[in-house]
NUDRENSE-727477 format. One line per field, with one value per residue (C-alpha): x, y, z; chain; residue number from 1; residue in one letter. Coordinates in Angstrom, 3 decimals. Layout:
<atoms>
u <- X  ... $
v <- Y  ... $
w <- Z  ... $
unit <- A  ... $
pos <- NUM  ... $
code <- a  ... $
</atoms>
This chain:
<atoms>
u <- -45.344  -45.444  -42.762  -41.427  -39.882  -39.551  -37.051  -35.144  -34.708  -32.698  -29.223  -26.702  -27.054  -29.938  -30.499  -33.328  -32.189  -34.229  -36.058  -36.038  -35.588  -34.370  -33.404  -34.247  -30.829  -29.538  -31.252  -32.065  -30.491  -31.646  -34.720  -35.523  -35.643  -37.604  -39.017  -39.894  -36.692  -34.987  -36.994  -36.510  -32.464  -32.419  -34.294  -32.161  -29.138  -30.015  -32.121  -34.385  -37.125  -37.119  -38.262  -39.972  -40.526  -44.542  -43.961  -43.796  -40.786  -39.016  -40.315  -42.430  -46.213  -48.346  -47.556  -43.901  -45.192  -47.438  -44.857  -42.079  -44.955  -45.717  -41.995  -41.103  -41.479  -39.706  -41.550  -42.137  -41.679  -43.823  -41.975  -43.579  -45.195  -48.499  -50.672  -53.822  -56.084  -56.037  -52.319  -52.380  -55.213  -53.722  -50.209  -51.728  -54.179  -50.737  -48.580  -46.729  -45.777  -45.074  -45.366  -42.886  -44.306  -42.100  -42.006  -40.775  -43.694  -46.648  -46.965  -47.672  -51.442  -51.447  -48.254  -50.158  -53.334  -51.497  -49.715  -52.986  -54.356  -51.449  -52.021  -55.344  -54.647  -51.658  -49.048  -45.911  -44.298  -41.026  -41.121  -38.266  -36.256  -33.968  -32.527  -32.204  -35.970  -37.972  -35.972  -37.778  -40.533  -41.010  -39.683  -42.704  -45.012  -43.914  -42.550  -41.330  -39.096  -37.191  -35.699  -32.006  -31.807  -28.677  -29.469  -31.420  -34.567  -34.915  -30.791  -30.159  -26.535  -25.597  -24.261  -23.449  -21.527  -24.497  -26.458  -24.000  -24.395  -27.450  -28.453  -25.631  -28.119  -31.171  -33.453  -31.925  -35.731  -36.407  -35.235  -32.847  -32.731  -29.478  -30.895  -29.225  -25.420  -23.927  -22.248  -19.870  -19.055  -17.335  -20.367  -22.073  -20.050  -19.536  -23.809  -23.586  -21.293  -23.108  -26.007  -28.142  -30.039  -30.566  -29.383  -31.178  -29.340  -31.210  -29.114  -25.552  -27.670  -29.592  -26.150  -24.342  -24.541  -25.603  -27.679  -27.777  -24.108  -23.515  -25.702  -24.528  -20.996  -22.185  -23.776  -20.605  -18.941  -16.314  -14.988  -11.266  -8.253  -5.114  -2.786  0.706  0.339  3.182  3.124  0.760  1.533  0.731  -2.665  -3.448  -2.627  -4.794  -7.597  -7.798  -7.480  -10.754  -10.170  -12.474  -10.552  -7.045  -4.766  -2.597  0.111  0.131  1.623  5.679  6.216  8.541  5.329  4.580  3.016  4.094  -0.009  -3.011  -2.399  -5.232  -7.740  -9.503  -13.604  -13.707  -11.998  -12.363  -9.277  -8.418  -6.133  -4.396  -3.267  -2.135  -2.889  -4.768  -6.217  -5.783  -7.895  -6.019  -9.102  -9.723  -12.694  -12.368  -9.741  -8.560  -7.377  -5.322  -4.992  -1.150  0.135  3.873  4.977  2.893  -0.208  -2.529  -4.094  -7.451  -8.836  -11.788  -12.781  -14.391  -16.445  -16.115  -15.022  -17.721  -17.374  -18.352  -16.263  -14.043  -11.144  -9.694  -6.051  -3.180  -1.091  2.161  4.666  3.240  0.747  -2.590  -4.184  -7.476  -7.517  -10.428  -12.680  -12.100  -13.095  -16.189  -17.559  -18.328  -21.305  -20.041  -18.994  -15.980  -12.882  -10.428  -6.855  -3.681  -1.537  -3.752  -2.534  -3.609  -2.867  -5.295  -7.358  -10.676  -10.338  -10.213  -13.205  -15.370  -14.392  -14.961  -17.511  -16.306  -17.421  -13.699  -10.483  -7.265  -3.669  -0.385  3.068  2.112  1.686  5.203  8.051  9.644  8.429  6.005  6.496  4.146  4.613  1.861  1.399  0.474  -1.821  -3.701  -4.049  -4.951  -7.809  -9.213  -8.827  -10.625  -13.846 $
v <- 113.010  109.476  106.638  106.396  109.905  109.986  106.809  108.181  111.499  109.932  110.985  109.698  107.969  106.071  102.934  101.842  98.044  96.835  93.555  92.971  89.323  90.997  94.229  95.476  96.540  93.342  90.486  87.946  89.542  86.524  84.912  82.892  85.719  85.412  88.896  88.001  86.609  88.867  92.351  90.671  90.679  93.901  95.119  92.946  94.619  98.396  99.506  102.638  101.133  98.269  98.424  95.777  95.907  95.004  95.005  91.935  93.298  92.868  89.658  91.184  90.655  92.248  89.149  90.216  93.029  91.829  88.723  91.697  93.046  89.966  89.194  92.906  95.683  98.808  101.105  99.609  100.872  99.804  100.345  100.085  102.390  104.095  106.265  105.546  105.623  101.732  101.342  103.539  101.388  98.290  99.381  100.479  97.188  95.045  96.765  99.764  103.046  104.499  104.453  106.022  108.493  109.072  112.290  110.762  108.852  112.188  115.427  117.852  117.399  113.711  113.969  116.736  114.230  111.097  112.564  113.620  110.551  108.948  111.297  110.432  106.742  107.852  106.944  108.860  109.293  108.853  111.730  110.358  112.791  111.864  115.247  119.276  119.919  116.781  117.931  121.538  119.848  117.987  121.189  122.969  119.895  120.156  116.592  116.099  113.042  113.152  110.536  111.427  108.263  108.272  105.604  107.415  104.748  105.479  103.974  102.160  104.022  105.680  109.028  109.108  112.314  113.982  112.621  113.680  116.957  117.274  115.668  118.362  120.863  119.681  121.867  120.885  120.763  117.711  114.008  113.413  110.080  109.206  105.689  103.538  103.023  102.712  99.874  100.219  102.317  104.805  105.651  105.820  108.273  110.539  110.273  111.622  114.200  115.243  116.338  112.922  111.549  108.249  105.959  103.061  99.870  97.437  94.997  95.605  93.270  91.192  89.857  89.436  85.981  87.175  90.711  91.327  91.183  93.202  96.150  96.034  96.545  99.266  101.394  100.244  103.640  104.876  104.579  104.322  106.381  105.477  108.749  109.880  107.175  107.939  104.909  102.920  99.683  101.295  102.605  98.820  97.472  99.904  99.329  95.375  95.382  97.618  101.308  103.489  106.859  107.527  110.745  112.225  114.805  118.081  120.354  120.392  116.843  113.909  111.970  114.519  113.315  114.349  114.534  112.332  108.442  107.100  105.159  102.277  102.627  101.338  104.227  108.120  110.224  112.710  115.980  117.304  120.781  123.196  127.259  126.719  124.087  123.427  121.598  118.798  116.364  114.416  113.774  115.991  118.018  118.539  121.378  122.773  126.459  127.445  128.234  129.111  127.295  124.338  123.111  124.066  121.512  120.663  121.038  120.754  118.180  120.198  119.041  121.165  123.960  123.433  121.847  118.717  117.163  118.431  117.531  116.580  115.916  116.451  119.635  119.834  116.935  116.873  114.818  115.567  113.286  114.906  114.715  111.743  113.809  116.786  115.100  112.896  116.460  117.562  117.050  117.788  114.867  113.964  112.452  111.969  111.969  112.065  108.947  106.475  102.998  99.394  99.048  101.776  102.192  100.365  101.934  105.414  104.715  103.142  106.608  109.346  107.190  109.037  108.686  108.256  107.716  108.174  106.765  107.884  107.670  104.772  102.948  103.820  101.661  104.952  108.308  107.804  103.994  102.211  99.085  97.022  94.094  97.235  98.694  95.742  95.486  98.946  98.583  94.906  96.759  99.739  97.000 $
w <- -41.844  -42.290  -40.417  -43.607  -43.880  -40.260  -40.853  -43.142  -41.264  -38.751  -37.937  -40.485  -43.655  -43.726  -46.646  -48.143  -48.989  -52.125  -52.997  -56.582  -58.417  -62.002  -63.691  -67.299  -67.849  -66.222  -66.113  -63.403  -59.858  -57.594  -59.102  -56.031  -53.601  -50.734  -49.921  -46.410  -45.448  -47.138  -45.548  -41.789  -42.587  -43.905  -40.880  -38.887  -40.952  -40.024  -42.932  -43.013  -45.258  -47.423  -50.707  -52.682  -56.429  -56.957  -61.189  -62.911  -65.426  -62.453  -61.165  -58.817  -57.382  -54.658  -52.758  -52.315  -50.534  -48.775  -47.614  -46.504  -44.194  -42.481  -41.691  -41.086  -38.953  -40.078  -43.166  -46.648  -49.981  -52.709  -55.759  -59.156  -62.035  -59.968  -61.800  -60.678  -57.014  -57.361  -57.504  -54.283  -52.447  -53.019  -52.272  -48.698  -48.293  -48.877  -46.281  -47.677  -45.676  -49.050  -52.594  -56.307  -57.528  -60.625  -62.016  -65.527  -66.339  -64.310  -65.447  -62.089  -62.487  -62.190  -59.474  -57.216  -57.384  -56.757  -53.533  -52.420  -52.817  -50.490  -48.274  -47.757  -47.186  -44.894  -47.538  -47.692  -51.086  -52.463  -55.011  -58.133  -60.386  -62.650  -63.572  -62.743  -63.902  -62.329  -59.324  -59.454  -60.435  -57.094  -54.922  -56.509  -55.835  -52.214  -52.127  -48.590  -49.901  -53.121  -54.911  -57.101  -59.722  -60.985  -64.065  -66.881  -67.077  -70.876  -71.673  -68.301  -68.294  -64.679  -64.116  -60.428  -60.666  -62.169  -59.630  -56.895  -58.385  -58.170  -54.450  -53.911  -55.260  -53.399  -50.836  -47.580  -46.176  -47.770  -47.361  -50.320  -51.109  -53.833  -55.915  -58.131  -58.761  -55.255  -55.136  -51.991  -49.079  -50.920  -53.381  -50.010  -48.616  -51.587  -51.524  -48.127  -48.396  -51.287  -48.394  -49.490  -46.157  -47.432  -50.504  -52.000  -53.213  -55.205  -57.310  -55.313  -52.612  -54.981  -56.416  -52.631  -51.723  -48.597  -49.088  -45.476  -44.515  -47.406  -46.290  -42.721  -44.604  -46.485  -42.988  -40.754  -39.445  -38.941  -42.527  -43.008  -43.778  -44.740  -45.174  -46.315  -49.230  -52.135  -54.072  -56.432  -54.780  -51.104  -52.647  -53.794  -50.388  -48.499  -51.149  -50.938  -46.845  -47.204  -46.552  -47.650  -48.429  -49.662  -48.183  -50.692  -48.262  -51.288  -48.228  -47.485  -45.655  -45.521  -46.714  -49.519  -52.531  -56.284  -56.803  -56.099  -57.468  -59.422  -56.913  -57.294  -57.334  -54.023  -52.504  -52.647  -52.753  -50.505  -50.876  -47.762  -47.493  -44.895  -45.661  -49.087  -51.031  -54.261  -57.146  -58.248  -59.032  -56.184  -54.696  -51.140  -49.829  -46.100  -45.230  -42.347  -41.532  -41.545  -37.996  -37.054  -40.219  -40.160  -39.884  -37.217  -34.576  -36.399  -40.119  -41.852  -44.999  -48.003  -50.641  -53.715  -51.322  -48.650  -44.969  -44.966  -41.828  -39.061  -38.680  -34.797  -34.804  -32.103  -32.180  -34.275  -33.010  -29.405  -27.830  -26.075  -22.986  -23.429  -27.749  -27.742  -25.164  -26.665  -30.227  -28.539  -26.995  -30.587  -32.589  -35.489  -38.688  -37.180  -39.036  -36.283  -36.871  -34.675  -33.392  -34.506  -34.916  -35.368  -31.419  -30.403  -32.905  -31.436  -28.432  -29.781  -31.941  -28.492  -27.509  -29.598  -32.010  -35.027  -38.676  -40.100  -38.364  -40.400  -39.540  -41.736  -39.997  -37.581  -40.980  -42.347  -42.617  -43.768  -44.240  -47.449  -47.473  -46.156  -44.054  -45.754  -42.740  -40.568  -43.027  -42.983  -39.104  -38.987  -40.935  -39.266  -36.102  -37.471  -38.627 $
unit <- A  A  A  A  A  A  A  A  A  A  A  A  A  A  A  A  A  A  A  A  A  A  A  A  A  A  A  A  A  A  A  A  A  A  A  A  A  A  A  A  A  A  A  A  A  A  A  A  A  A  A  A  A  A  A  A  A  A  A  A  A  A  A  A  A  A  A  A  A  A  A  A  A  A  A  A  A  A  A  A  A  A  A  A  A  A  A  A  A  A  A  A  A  A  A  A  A  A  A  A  A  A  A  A  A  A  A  A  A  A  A  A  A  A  A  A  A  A  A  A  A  A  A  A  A  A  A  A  A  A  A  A  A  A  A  A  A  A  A  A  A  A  A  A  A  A  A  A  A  A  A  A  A  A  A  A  A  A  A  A  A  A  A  A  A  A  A  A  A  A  A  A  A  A  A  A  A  A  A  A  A  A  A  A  A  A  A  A  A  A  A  A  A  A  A  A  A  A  A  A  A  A  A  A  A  A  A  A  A  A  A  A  A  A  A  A  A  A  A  A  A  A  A  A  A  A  A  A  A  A  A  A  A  A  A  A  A  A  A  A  A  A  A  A  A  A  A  A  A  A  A  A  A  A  A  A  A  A  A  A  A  A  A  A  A  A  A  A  A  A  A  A  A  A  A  A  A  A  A  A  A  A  A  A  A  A  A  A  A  A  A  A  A  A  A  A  A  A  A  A  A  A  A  A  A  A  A  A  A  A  A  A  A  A  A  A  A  A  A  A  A  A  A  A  A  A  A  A  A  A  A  A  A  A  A  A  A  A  A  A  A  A  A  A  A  A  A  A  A  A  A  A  A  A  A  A  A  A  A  A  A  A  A  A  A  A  A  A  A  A  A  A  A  A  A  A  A  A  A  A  A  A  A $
pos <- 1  2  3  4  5  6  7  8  9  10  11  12  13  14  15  16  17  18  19  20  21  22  23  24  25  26  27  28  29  30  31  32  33  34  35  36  37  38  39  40  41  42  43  44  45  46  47  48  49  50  51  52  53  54  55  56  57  58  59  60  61  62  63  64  65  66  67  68  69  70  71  72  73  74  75  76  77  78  79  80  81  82  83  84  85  86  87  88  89  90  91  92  93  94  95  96  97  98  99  100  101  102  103  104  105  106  107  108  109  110  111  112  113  114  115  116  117  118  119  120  121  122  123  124  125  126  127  128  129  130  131  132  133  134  135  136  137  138  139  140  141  142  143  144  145  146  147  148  149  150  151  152  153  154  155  156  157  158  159  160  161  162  163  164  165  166  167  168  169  170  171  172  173  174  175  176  177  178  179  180  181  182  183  184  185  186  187  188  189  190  191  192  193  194  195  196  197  198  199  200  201  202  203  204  205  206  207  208  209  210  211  212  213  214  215  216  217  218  219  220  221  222  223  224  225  226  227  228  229  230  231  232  233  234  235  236  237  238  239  240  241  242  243  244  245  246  247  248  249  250  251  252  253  254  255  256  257  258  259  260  261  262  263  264  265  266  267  268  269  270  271  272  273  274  275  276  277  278  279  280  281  282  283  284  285  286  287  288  289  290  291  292  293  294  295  296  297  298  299  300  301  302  303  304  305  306  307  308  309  310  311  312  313  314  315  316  317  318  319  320  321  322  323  324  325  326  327  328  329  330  331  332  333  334  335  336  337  338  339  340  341  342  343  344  345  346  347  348  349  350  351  352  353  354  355  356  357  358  359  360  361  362  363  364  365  366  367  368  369  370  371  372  373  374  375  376  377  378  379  380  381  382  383 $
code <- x  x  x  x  x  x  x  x  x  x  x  x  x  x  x  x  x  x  x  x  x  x  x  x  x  x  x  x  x  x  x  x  x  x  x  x  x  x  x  x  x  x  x  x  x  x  x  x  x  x  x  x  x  x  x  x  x  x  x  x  x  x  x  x  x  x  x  x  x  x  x  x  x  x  x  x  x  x  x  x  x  x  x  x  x  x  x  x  x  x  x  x  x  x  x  x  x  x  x  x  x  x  x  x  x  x  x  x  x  x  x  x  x  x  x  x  x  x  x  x  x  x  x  x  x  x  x  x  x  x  x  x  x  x  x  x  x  x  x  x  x  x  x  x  x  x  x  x  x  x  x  x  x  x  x  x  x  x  x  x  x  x  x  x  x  x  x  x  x  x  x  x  x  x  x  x  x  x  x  x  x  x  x  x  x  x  x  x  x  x  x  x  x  x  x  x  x  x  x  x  x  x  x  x  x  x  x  x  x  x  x  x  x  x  x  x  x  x  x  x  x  x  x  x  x  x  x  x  x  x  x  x  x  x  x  x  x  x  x  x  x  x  x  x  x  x  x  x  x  x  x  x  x  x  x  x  x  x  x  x  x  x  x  x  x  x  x  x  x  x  x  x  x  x  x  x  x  x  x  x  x  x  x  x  x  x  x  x  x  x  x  x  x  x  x  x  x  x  x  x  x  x  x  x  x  x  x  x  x  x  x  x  x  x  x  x  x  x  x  x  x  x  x  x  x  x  x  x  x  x  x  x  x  x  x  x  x  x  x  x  x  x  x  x  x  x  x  x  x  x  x  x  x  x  x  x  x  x  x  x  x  x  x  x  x  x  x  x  x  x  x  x  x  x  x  x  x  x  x  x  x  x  x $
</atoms>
């Protein structure tokens, strides 16, 4: 295939950071945008692709395109409503790697034709579905790269846990790509525990005063964990200093919770169990297999019941020289756990490079009360 699927294949979440001056359902984003500047600092930023709107209802032209491919290097997607060999032609004569194909506005006749047509101007295509059937509908077409847009295009409203659903659904021989209504790390990380390779974020960077920072926020791993949390006000502290997950203890502990708190959007919530989870609503579960009356060394995060992390810690009360080589030898998701503090905390992510890390007692000022001042150190050392 194509550099553009070949992009967003890569290891880990991969974004495609959007150029678009205004929204339908919004209004003027950033009406002075400068596509070219604006692709180089995405590229600069870590995107996968770039995509540029070419339609005028969003204040687009050609000429943004073709201004992204003289200041950028990495794959282009020309977004607009194609139908026709022209709108294919021109895409490719103004720089694109890839053109929408959306499955809303083609019936498989004019889809099958269209992607043929790419192919033969070596175009890849990113195949859009908005629900369960246009997702069939572009298995069956054979769509290497599908598109999961989570606003319905005929209201504007988004549904991002229907869309999680169904990325969650989605052939894992494809490139899923989750678009529209992710709006911080945490929608990015429920995205790509959902099994979605890539996300695209149009008008979260459009409205950033400065888009590029904001994407290089959005890709910056590890996320963060705060754990053991007990009280609204702790939740709200670990929230504002920026972590990205909060640990609810639902197994006996000093730090045990009554239930999950409510989290802001910002954050995802997190169950912890040892033996058997439970569904209590939150948004993953880790769970620890029972072991002499507690919990065993390691654990594994689920998603709606399926693996979706390990989990390294250090065995019950004791310590463990070897724990960040032993974590850094696997290649699994890793959310690393275990004596984790704002003193050590960088140096345990130069070593295992893990894609959460997650503190609890070190944080306490007593068992389930968190020392907020800490909190906040933990997670600027974490960033």
């Amino acid at each position: 295939m194509g550099r553009f699927r070949d992009a967003l294949a890569s290891p880990g979440l991969g974004a495609i950071a959007e150029v678009k001056r205004r929204s339908p359902s919004a209004g003027d984003l950033r009406p002075d945008a400068d596509p070219g500047a604006l692709a180089a600092g995405f590229e600069r930023a870590g995107a996968a692709a770039v995509s540029i709107l070419v339609d005028e209802r969003f204040g687009g032209t050609w000429d943004d395109l073709r201004a992204a491919r003289a200041s950028a290097s990495l794959p282009l997607l020309a977004k607009g409503f194609f139908s026709t060999r022209e709108h294919l032609e021109t895409a490719r004569a103004s720089g694109a790697d890839a053109a929408l194909l959306l499955l809303r506005d083609l019936d498989d006749t004019r889809a099958r034709g269209l992607r043929a047509i790419a192919g033969e101007l070596g175009l890849d295509t990113l195949v859009e579905a908005h629900d369960a059937d246009e997702l069939r509908r572009g298995e069956a077409l054979g769509a290497p790269v599908i598109g999961l847009n989570a606003r319905d295009l005929g209201t504007f409203a988004i549904d991002r846990r229907a869309q999680l659903e169904l990325v969650a659904s989605a052939p894992r021989d494809r490139v899923i790509v989750a678009e529209s209504g992710i709006l911080n790390r945490a929608h990015g990380a429920a995205a790509e525990l959902a099994g979605a390779d890539a996300v695209l974020v149009g008008s979260t960077l459009m409205r950033a005063g400065d888009p590029a920072a904001q994407l290089a926020d959005l890709l910056r791993r590890p996320f963060i964990k705060v754990c053991g949390l007990t009280r609204e006000e702790d939740v709200a502290v670990a929230a504002e200093a920026g972590a990205d997950f909060a640990g609810f203890v639902l197994a006996e502990s000093p730090r045990r919770a009554e239930g999950p708190l409510p989290v802001p959007e910002t954050m995802l919530s997190v169950g912890v169990f040892v033996g058997e989870a439970e569904e209590v609503g939150t948004d993953l579960q880790q769970l620890y297999p029972q072991e002499n009356g507690h919990r065993a060394r390691d654990g594994v995060l689920l998603r709606n019941g399926e693996p979706v992390a390990d989990v390294k810690d250090l065995p019950w009360l004791e310590e463990d020289e070897g724990h960040w080589e032993r974590a850094a030898g696997s290649h699994a998701r890793i959310l690393l756990a275990g004596g984790l503090g704002p003193e050590n905390v960088r140096a345990a992510i130069e070593a295992v490079d893990p894609w959460c890390v997650d503190a609890s007692r070190s944080l306490e000022a007593a068992p389930g009360i968190k020392d907020h001042d800490r909190v906040r150190a933990f997670v600027e050392a974490a960033r």
